[in-house]
Backbone bond lengths (Angstrom), bond angles and torsions (degrees), N, CA, C in turn:
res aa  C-N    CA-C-N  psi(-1)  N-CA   C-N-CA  omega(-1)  CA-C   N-CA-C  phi
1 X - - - 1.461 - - 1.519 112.30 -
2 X 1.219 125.98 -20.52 1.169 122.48 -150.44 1.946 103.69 -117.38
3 X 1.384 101.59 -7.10 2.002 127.41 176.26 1.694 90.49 61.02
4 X 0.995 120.51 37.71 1.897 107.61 145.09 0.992 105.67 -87.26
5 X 1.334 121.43 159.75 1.656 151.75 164.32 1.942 93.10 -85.37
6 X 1.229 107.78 135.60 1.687 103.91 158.04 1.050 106.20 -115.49
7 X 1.096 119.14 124.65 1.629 135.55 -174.09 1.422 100.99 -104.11
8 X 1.097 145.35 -3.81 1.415 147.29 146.99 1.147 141.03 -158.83
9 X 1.033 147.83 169.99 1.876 131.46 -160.82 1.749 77.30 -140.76
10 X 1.542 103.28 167.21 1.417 169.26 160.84 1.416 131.82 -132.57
11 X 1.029 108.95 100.26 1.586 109.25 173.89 1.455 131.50 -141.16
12 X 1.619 108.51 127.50 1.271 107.54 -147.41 2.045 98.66 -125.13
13 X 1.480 104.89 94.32 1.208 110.29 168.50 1.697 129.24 -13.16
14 X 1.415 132.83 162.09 1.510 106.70 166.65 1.529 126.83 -86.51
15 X 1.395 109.10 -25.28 1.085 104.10 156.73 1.749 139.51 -54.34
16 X 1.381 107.46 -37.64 1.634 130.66 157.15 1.274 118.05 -39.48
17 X 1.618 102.70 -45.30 1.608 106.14 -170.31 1.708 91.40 -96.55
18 X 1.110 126.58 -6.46 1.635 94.90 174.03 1.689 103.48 -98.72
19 X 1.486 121.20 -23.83 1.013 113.09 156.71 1.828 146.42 -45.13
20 X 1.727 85.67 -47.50 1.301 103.60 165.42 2.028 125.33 -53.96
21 X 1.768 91.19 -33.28 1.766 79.33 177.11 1.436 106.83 -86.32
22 X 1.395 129.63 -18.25 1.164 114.51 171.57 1.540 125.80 -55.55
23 X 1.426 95.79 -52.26 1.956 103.08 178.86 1.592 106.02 -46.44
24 X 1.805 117.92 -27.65 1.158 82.48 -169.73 1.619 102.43 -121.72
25 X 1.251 101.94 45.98 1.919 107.95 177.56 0.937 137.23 74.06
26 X 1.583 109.02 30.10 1.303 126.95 161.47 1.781 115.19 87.51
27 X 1.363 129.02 -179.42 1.455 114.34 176.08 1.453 98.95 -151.80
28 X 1.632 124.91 154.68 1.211 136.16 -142.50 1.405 88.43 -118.20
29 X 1.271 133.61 125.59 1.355 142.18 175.76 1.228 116.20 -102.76
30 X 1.288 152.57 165.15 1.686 135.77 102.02 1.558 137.28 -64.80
31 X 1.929 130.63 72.18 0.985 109.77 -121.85 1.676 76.80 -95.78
32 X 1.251 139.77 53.70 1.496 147.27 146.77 1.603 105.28 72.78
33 X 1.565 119.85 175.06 0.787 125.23 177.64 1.664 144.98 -17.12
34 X 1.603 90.76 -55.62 1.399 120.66 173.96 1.597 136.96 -91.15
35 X 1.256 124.37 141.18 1.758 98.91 -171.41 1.704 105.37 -78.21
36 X 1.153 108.37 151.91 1.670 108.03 177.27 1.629 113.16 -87.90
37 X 1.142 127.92 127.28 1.746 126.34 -179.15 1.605 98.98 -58.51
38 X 1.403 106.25 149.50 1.276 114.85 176.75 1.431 93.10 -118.90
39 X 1.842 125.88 121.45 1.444 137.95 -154.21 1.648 99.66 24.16
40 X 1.381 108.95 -156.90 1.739 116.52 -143.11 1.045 116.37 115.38
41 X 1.433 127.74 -23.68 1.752 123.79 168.16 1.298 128.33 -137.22
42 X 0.972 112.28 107.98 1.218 142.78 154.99 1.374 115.31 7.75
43 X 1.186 134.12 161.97 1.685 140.06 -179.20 1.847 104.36 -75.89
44 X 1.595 93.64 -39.40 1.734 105.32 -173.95 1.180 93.89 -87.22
45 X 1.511 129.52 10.99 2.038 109.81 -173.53 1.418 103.53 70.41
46 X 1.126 144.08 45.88 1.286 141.85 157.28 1.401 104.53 -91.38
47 X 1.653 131.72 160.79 1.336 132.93 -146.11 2.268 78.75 -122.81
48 X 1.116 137.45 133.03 1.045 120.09 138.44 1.459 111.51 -135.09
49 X 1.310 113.74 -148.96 1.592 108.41 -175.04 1.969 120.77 -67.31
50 X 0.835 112.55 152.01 1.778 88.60 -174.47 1.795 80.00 -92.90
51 X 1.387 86.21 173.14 1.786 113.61 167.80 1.122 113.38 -80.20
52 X 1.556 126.72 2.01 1.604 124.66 173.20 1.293 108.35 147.84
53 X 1.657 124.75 -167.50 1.325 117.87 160.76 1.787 117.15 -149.99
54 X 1.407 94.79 178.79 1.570 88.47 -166.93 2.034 90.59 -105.99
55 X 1.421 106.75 100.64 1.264 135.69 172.37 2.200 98.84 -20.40
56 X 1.344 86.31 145.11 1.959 85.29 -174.49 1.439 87.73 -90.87
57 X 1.685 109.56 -173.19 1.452 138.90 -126.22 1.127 126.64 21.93
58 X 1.364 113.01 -128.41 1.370 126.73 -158.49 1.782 110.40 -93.92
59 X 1.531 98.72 88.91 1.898 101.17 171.28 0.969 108.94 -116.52
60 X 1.274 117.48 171.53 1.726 159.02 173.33 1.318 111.94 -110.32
61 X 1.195 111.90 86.57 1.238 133.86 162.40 1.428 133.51 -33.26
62 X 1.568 143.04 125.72 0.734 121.24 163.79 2.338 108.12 -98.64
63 X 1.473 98.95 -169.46 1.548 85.68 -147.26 1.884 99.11 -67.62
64 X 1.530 96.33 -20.44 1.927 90.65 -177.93 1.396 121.76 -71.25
65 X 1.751 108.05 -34.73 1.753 126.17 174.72 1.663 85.12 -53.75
66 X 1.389 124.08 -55.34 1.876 120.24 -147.89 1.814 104.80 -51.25
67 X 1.710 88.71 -37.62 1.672 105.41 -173.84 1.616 116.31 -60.34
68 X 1.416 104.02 -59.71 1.216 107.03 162.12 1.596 142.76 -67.34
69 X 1.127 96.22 -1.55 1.814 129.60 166.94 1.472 88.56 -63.13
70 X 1.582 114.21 -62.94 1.563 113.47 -161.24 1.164 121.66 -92.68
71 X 1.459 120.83 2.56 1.449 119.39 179.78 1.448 111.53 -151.35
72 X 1.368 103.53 47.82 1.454 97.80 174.95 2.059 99.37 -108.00
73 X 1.400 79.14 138.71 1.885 98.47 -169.48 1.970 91.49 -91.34
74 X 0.697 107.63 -48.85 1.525 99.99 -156.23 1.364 107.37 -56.71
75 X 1.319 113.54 158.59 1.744 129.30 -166.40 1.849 104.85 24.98
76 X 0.969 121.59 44.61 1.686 134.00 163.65 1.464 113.70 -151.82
77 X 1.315 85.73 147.35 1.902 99.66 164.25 1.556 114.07 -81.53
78 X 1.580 89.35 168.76 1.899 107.89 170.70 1.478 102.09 -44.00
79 X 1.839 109.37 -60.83 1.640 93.96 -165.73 1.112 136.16 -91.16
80 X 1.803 118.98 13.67 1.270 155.77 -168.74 1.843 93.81 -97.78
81 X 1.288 124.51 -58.84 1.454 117.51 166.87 1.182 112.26 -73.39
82 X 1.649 144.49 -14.05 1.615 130.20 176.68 1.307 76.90 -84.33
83 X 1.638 159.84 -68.26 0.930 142.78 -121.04 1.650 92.14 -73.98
84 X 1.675 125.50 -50.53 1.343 107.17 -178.64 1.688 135.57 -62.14
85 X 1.624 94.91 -33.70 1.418 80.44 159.91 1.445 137.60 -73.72
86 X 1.372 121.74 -5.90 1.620 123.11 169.19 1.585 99.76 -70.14
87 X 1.309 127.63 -32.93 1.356 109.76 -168.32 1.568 100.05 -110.96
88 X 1.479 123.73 10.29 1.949 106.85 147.46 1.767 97.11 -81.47
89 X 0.918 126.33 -15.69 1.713 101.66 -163.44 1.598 92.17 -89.37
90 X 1.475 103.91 -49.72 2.516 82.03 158.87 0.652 101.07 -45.76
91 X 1.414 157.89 -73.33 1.302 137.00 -134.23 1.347 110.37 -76.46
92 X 1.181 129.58 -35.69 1.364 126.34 170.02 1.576 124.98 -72.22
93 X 1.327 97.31 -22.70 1.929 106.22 173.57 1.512 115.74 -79.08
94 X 1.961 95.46 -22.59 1.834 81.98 -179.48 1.277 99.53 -105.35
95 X 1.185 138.70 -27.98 1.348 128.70 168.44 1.519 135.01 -69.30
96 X 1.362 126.93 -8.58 1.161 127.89 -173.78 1.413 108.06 -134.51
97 X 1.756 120.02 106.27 1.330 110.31 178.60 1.283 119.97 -118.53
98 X 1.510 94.79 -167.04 1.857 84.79 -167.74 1.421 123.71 -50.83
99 X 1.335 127.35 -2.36 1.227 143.55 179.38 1.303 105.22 -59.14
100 X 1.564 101.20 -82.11 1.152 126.51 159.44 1.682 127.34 2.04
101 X 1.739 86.21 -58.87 1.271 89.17 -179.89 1.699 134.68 -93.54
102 X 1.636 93.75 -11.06 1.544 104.95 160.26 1.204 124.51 -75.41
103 X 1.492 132.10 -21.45 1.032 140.22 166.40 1.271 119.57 -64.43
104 X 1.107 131.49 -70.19 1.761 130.65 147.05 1.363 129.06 -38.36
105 X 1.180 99.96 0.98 1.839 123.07 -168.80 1.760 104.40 -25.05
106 X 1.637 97.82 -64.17 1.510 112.07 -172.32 2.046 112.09 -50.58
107 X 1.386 97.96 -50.61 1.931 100.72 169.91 1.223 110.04 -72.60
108 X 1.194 136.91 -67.21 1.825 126.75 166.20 1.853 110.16 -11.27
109 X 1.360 85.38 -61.48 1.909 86.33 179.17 0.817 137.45 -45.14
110 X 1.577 116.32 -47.77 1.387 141.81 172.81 1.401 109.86 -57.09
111 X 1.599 107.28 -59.07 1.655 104.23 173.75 1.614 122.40 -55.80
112 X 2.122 117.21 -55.63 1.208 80.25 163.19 1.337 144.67 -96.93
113 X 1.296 103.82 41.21 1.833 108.43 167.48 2.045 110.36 -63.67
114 X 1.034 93.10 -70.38 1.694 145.88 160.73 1.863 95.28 -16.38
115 X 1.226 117.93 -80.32 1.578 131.86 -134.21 1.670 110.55 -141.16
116 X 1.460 102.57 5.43 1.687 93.46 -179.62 1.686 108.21 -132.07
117 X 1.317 137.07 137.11 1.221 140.95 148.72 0.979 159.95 -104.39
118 X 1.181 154.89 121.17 1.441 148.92 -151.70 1.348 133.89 -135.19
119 X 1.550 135.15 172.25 0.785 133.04 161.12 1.579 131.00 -129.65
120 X 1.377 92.27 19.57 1.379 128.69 168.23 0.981 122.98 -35.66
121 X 1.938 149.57 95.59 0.940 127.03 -169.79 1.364 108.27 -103.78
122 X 1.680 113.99 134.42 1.339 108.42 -163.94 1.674 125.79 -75.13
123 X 1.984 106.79 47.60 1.525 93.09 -173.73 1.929 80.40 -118.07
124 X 1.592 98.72 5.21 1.668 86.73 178.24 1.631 102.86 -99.94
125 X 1.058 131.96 -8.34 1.236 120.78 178.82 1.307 129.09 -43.51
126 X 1.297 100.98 -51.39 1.843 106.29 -178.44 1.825 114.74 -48.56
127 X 1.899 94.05 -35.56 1.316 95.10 -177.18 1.347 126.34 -73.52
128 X 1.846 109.17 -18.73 1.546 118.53 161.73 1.651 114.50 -73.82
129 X 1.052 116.47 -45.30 1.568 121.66 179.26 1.651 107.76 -47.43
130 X 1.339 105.98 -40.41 1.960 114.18 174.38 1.467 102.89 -57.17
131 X 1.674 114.36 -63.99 0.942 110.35 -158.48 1.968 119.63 -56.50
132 X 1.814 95.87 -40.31 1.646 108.65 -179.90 1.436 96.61 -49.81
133 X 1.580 109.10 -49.15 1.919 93.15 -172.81 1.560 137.17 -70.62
134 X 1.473 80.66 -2.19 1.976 92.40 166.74 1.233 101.87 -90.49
135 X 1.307 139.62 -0.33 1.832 130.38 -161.17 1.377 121.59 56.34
136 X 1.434 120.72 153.32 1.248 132.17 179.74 1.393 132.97 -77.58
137 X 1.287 147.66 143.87 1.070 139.21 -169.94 1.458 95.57 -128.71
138 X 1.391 131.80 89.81 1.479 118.72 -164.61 1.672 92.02 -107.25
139 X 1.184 111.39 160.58 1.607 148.85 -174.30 1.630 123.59 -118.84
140 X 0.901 122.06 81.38 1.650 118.64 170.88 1.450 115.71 -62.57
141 X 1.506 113.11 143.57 1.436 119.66 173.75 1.446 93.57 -150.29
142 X 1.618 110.49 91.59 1.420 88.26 168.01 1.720 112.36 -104.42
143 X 0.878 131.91 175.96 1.422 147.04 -152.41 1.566 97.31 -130.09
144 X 1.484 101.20 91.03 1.604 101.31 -179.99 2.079 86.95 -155.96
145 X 1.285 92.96 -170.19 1.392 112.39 -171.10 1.496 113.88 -72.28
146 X 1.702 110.31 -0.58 1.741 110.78 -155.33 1.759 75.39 -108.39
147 X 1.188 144.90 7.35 1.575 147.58 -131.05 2.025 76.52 -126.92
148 X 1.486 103.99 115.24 1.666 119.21 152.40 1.501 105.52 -52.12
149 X 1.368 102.64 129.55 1.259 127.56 168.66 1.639 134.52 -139.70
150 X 1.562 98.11 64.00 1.817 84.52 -162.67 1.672 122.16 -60.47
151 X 1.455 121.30 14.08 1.192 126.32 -161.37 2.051 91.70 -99.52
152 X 1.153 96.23 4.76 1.355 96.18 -161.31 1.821 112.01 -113.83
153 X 0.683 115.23 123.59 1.757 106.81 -173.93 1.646 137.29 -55.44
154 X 1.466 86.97 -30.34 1.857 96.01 158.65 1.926 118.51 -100.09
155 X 1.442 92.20 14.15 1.927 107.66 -178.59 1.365 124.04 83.61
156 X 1.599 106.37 -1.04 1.595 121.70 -155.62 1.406 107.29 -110.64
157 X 1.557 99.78 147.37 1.873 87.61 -179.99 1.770 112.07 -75.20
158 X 1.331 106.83 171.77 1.344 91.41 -175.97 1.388 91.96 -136.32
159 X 1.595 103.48 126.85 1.559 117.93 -175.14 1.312 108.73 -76.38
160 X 1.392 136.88 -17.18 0.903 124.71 -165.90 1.568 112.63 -103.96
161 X 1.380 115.33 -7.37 1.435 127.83 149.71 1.477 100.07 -138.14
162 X 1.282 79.06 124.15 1.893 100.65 -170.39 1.601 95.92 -92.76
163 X 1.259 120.75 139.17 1.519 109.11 171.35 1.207 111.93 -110.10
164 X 1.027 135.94 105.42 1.854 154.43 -132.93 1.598 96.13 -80.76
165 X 1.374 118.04 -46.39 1.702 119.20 -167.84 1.774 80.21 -82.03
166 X 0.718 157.78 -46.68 1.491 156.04 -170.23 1.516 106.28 -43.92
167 X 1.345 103.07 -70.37 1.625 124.52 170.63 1.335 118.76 -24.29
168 X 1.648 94.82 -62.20 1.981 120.63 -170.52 1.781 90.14 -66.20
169 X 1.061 120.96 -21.54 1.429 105.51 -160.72 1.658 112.45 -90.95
170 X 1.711 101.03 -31.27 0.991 131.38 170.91 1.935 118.99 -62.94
171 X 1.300 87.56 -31.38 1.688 94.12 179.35 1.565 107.15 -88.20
172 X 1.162 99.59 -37.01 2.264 106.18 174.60 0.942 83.67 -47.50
173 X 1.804 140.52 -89.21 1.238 146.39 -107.66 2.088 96.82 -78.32
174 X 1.723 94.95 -32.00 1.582 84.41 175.49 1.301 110.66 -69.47
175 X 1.209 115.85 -53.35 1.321 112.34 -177.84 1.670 127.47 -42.17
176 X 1.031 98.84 -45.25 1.611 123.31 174.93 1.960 123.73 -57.13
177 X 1.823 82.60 -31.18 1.314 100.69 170.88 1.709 112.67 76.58
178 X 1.208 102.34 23.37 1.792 117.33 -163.28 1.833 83.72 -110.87
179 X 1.883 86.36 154.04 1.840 83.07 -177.91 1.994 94.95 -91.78
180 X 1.368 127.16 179.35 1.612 127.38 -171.03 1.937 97.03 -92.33
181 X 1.399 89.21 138.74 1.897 90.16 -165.10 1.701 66.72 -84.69
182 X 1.722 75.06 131.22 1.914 123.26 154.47 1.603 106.55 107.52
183 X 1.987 110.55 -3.64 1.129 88.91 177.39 1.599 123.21 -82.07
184 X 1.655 101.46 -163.21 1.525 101.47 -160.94 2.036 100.69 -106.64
185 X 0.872 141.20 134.01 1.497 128.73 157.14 1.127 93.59 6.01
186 X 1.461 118.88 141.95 1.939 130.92 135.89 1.332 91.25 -55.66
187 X 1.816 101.88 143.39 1.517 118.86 163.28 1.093 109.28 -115.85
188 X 1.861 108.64 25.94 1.738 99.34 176.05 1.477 128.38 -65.92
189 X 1.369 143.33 -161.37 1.208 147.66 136.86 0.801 109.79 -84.55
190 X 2.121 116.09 148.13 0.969 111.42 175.25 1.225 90.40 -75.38
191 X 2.402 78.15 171.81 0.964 99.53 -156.77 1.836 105.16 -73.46
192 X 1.610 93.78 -176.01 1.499 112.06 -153.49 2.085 96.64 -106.50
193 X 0.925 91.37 145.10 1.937 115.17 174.61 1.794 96.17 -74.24
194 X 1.576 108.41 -62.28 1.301 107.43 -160.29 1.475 95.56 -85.48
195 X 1.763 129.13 145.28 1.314 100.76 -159.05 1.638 96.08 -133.60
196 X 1.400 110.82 76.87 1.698 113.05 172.02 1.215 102.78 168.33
197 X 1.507 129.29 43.38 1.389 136.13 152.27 1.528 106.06 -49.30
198 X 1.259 107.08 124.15 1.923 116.51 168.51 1.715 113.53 -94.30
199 X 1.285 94.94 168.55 1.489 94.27 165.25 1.299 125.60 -85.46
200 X 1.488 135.73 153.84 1.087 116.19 167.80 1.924 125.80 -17.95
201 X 1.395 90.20 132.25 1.785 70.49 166.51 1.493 123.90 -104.98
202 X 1.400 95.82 6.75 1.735 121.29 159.28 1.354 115.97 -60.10
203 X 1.045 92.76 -25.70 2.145 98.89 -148.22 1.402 105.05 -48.46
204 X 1.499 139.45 166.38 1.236 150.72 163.25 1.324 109.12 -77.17
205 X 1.604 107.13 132.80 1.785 86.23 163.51 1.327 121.65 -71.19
206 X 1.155 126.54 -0.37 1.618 133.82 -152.70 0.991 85.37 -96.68
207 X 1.300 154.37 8.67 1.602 144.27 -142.49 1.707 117.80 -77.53
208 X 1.099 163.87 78.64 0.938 154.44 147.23 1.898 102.51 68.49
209 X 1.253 110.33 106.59 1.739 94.22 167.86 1.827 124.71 -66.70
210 X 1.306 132.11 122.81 1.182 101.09 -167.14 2.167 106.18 -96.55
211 X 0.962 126.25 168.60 1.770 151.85 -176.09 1.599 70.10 -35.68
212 X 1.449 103.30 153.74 1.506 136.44 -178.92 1.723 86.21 -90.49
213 X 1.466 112.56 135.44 1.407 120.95 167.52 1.686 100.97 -98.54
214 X 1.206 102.99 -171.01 1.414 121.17 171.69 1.442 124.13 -114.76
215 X 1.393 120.95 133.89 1.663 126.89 -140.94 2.029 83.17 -115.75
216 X 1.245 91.13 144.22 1.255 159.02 -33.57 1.400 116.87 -66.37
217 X 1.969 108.73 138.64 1.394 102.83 160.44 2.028 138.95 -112.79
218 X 0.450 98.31 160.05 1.684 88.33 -166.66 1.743 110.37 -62.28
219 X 0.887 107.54 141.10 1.627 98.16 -170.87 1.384 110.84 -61.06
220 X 1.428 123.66 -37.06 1.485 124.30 156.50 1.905 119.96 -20.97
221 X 1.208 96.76 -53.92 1.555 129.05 176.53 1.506 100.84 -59.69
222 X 1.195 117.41 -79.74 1.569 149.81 -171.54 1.828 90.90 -35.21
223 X 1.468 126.71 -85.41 1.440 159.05 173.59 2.139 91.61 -22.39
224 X 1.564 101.19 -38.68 1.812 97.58 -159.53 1.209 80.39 -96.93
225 X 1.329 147.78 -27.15 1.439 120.46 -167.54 1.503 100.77 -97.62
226 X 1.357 125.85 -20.10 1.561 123.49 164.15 1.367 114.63 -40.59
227 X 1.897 99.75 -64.10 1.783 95.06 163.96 1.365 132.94 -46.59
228 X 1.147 109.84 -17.58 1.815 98.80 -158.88 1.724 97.96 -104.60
229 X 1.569 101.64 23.36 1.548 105.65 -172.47 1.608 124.37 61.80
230 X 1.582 99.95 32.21 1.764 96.86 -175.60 1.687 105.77 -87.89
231 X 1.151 100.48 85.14 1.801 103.10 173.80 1.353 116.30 -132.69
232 X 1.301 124.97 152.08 1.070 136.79 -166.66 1.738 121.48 -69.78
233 X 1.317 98.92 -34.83 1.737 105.33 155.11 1.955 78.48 80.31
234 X 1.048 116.01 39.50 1.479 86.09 173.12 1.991 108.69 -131.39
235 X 1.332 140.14 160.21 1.064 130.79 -123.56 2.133 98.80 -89.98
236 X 1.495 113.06 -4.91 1.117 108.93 -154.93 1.482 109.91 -162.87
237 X 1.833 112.88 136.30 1.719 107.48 155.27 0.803 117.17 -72.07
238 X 1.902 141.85 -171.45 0.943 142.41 162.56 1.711 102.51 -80.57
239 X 1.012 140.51 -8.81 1.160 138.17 -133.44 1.548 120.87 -177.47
């Protein structure tokens, strides 16, 4: 949908990835106001008691809390949990470096023996290892209702018919680093220091839609307007 070529995969099971933050000491969130339920629903979407929760502000995660950081459904929406997992994987890119990971070298291993796959051929590595040591400059584009759409009659993208050449055009322009002709200013916050503020995990889905921003924003960006409750309140991704 989006007209990249993938020229290679990574893939890291869920168990892998909760393993993986343990080996390397857990990760420091802002998980916002509210505590997040840890399970509470059911396979059919039934609501029952959760098994506990991961306490609000500022924690340190261990690797099962990180999991349920990113996929807890109850009292949140679809784009209220994609929004948290874009800002644990900052949090894990700026806090944990290659150091990090030589030092834990021996548990890293174990996990990805275990839980990770690839198709990585190891004559490109050196050229990823360069790139990690310059740092990341990551870009959010998520594809929700807060997403400019002048092809659309209320200006908004519409998840429930995704318009695919829209998308592709939308992903050039990040890449390209150009803002999308007709959008409006980003009305994000700047960006944020602490980097994985959530939304309420109270919030309504019915919530107020807020003004279409302008794509692309930096996950820095992305992470501060999550906090400040900038979500679309609407019932679904495309995807």
């Amino acid at each position: 949908m989006t007209g990249l070529p993938i020229d290679y995969y990574l893939e890291i099971n869920m168990a892998g990835f909760s393993a993986l933050i343990d080996a390397v000491g857990g990760v420091t969130v802002d998980v916002g106001p509210d505590p997040i339920p840890i399970n509470g629903v059911t396979a059919d979407g039934q609501h029952v008691k959760p098994d506990g929760y991961i306490q609000p502000g500022v924690q340190t995660l261990k690797g099962e809390d990180a999991l349920w950081f990113a996929r807890s459904r109850r009292d949140s929406n679809d784009y209220q949990r994609m929004g948290r997992q874009r800002c644990l994987i900052q949090a894990v890119l700026h806090q944990r470096s290659p150091t990090d990971l030589l030092t834990n070298f021996q548990a890293v291993a174990r996990v990805t023996t275990d839980n990770i796959e690839t198709n990585l051929p190891q004559q490109v590595l050196p050229a990823l290892v360069s790139l990690a040591g310059d740092g990341f400059s990551l870009e959010s584009v998520s594809f929700d209702p807060n997403l400019p759409d002048p092809n659309e009659n209320d200006g908004k993208f519409d998840t429930s018919r995704p318009d695919v050449d829209y998308m592709r055009e939308v992903v050039r322009s990040a890449i390209d680093g150009v803002p999308l002709p007709g959008s409006k200013p980003s009305t994000s916050a700047a960006p944020s220091t602490t980097p994985a503020p959530s939304t309420s995990a109270g919030a309504s889905a019915s919530a107020a839609p807020q003004p279409a921003t302008a794509a692309p924003e930096s996950l820095a960006d992305s992470c501060a307007s999550v906090s400040a409750g900038d979500t679309a309140g609407e019932p679904g991704p495309a995807s």
